[in-house]
C-alpha positions as CSV (number, residue, x, y, z in Angstrom):
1,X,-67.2,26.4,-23.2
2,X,-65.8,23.6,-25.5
3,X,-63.8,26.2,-27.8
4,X,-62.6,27.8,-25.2
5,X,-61.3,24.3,-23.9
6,X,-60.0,23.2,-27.3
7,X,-57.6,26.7,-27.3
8,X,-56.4,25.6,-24.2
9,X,-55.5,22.5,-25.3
10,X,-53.9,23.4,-28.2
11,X,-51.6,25.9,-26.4
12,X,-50.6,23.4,-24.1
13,X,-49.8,20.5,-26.2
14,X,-46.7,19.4,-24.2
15,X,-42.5,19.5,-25.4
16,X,-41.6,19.0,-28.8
17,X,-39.1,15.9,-29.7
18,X,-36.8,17.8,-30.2
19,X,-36.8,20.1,-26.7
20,X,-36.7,17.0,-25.1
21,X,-34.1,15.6,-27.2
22,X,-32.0,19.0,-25.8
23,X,-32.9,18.5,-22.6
24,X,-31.9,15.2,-22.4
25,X,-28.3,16.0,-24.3
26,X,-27.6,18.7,-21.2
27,X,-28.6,16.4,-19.0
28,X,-25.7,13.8,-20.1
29,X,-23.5,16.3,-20.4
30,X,-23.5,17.9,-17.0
31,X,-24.0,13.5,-15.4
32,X,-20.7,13.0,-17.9
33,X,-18.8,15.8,-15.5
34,X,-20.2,14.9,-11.9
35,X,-19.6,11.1,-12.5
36,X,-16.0,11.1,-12.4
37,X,-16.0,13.8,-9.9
38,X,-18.4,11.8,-7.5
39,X,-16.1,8.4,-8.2
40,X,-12.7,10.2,-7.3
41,X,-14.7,11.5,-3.9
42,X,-15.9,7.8,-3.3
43,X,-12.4,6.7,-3.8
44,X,-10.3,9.4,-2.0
45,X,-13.2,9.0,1.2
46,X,-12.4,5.0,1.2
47,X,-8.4,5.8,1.4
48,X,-9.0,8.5,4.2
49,X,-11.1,5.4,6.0
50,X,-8.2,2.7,5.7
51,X,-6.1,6.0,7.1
52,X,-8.3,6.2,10.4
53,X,-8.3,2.3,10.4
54,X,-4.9,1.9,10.3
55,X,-3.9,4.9,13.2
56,X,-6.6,2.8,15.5
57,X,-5.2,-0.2,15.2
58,X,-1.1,1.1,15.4
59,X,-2.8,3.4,18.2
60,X,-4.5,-0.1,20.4
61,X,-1.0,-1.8,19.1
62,X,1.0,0.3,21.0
63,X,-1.5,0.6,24.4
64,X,-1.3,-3.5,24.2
65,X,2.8,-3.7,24.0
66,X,2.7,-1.0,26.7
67,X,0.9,-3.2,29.0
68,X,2.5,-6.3,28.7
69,X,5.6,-7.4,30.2
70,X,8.9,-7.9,28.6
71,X,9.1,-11.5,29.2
72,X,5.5,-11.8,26.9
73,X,6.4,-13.3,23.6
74,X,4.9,-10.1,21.6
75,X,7.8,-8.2,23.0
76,X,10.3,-10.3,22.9
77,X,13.6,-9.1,20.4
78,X,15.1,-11.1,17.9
79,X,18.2,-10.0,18.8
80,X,18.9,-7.9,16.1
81,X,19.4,-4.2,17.0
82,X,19.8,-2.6,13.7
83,X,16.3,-4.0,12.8
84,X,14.2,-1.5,13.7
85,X,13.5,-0.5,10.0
86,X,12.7,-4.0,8.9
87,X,9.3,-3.6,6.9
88,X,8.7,-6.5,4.9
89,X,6.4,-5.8,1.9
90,X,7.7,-8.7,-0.4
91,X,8.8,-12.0,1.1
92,X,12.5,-11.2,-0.2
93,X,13.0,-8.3,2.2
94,X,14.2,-9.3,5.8
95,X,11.5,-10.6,8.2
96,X,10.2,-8.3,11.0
97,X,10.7,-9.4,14.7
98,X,6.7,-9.8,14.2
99,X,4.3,-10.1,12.2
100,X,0.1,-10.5,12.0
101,X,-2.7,-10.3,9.8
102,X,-6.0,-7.9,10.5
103,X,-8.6,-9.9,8.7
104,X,-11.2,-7.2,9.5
105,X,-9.1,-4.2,7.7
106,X,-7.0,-6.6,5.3
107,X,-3.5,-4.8,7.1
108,X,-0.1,-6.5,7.6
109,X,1.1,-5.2,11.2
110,X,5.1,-5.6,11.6
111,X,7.2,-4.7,14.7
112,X,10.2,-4.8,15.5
113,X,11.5,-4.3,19.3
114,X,15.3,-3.0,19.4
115,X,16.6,-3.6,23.3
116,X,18.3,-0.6,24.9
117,X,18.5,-1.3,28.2
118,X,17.4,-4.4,30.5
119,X,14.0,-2.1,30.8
120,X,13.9,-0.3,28.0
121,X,12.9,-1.1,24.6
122,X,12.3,1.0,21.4
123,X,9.3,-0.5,19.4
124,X,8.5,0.1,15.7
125,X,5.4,-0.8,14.5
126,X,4.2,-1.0,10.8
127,X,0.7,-1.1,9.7
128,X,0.7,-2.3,5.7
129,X,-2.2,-2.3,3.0
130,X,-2.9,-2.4,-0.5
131,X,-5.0,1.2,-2.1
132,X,-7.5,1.0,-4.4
133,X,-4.9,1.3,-7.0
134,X,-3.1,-1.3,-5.6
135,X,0.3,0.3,-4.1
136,X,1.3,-0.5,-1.2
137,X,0.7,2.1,1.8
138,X,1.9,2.3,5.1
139,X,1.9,4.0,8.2
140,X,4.2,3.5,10.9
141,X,4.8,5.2,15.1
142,X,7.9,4.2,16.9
143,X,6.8,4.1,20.9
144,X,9.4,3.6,23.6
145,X,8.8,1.1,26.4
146,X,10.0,1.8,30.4
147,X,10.1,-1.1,32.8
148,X,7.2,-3.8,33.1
């Protein structure tokens, strides 16, 4: 029984240094081409997030202006009825009618409200952030308001 152990030992003596150093090299290599791959995903999935996050919040924007009066401050116009376009991403462009900051998200929201009628306004809102690269992205909806 013991030779017959000591063949099977001997037969089964494990991976050379050199298989394992191969199997290690293709196992770099193929981690070397998912990496980036996997990265680009992470990145392009956190963009298409800040995308849904900023719809949502032009989306309960818009239901808040539509419920509130026209003598509410948020809906008030400047005056201004070519302002509609007014998106400032520097602080050298011209202002928007108004302006806050979404701590939760990190967004900018403008909007400006043009004044068509006594009970009709046209409002543009802006939602502004920063990508992972660092542009600047927005996303805007223009919304008209009857009455209240």
């Amino acid at each position: 029984m013991l030779p017959r152990l000591r063949m099977m030992i001997k037969c089964h003596r494990g991976m050379s240094l050199i298989e394992l150093m191969v199997a290690l090299t293709i196992f770099a290599l193929v981690l070397v081409g998912i990496v980036p791959i996997m990265m680009l995903t992470i990145g392009y999935n956190r963009d298409a997030k800040r995308m849904i996050s900023a719809r949502s919040v032009i989306n309960n924007l818009s239901e808040t202006l539509k419920t509130m009066t026209m003598a509410d401050p948020w809906r008030q116009d400047d005056g201004d009825p070519n302002d509609l376009n007014n998106n400032p991403l520097t602080p050298a462009e011209p202002p928007a009618d108004h302006t806050m900051f979404d701590t939760e998200h990190q967004f900018t929201i403008n909007w400006n409200i043009r004044q068509t009628s006594p009970n009709q306004q046209d409002i543009r809102i802006f939602v502004n952030w920063q990508d992972r690269r660092g542009q600047n992205r927005f996303l805007s909806t223009d919304i008209t308001v009857v009455g209240n």
